[in-house]
C-alpha positions as CSV (number, residue, x, y, z in Angstrom):
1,X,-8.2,10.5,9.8
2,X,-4.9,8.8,8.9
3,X,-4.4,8.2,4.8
4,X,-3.6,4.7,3.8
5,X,0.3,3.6,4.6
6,X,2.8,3.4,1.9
7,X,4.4,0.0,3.0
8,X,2.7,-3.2,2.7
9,X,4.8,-5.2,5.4
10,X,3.8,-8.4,3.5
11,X,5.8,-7.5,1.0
12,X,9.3,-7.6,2.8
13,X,11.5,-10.7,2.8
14,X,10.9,-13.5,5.4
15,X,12.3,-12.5,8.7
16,X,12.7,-8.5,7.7
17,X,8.6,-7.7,8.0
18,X,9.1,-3.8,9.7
19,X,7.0,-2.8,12.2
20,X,4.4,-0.1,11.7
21,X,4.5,2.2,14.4
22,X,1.9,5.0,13.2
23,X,0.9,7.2,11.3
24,X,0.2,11.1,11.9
25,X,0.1,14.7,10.9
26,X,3.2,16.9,12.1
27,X,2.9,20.3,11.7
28,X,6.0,22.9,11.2
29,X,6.0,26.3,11.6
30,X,4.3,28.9,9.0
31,X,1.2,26.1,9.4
32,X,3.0,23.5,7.5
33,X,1.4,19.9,8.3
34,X,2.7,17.0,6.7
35,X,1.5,12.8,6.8
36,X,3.8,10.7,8.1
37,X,3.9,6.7,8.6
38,X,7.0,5.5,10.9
39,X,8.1,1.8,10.6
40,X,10.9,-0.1,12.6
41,X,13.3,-2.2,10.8
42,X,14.4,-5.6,12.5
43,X,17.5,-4.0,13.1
44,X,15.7,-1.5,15.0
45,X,16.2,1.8,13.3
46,X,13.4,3.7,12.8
47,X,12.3,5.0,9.3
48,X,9.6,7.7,8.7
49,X,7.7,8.5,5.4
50,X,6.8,11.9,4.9
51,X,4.5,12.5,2.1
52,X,4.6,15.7,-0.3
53,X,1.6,18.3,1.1
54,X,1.3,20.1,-2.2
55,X,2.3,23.0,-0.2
56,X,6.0,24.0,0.9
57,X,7.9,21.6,-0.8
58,X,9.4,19.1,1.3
59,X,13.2,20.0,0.1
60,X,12.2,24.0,1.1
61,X,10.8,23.0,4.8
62,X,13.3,19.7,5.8
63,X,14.9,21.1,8.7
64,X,11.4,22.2,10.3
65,X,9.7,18.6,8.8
66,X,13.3,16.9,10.7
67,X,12.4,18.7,13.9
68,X,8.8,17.7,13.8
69,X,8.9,14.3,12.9
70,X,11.7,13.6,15.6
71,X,9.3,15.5,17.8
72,X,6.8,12.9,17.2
73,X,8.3,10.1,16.7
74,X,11.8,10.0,18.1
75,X,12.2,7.8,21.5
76,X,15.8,7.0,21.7
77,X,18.8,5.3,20.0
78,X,19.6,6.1,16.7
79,X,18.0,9.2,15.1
80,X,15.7,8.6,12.5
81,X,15.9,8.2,8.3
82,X,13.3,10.2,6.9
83,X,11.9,9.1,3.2
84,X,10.4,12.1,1.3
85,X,7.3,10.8,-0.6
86,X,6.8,13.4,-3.4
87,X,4.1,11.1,-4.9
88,X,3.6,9.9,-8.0
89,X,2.5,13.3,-10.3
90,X,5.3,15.2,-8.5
91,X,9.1,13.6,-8.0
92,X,12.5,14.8,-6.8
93,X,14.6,15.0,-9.8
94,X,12.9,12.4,-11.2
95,X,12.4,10.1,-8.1
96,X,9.3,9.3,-6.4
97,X,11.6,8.8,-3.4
98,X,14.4,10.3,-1.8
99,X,15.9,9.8,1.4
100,X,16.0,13.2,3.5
101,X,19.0,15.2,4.1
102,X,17.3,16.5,6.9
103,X,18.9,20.1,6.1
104,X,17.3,20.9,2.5
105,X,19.1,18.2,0.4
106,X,18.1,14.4,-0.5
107,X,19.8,11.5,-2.4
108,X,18.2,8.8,-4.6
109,X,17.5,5.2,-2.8
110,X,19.2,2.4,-3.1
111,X,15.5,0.5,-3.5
112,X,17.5,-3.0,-3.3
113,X,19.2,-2.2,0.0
114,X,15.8,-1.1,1.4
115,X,14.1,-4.2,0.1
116,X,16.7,-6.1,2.0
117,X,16.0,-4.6,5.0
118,X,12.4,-4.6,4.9
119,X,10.7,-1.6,4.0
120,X,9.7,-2.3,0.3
121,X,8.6,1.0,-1.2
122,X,6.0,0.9,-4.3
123,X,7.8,1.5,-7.9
């Protein structure tokens, strides 16, 4: 069973609306499985949520949580942006979301650049 997404599409500007391509479990060595929901943006770049598993921390197992999720979801063109989701009683330095590193590290989002491009995160 699949949780509920994160994005509402509805909620993106006229002509941005993403495309919801999924959602599913990847799993990562040492029996680490984490949700993820992958959307693509109208400029065609793929964008994958990964949501906080109240296990490994999603900063301590990126590179493995990288590997998976392109596993899963990567087809071809340019590589995916991975959102960490550290939900909303946990946060990254005081963010609900960061954007992925992909090698232990995140950054803050620009939330008005991502609005613009249609994936409209909750606040």
């Amino acid at each position: 069973m699949v949780d509920a997404v994160t994005v509402d599409a509805n909620d993106a500007p006229q002509g941005r609306r993403p495309i919801f391509l999924g959602a599913d479990y990847v799993a990562t060595a040492h029996n680490g499985r984490y949700y993820t929901e992958a959307w693509s943006l109208t400029d065609g770049e793929t964008v994958v949520i990964v949501r906080e598993n109240g296990g490994t921390s999603l900063m301590n197992a990126s590179e493995r949580i990288a590997a998976a999720i392109d596993e899963r979801w990567y087809k071809s063109g340019t590589p995916i942006r991975i959102i960490e989701d550290w939900g909303t009683d946990r946060t990254a330095l005081g963010h609900r979301f960061v954007e992925s590193s992909r090698e232990g590290g995140h950054w803050a989002l620009d939330f008005d650049e991502w609005d613009s491009r249609g994936l409209v995160l909750p606040r």
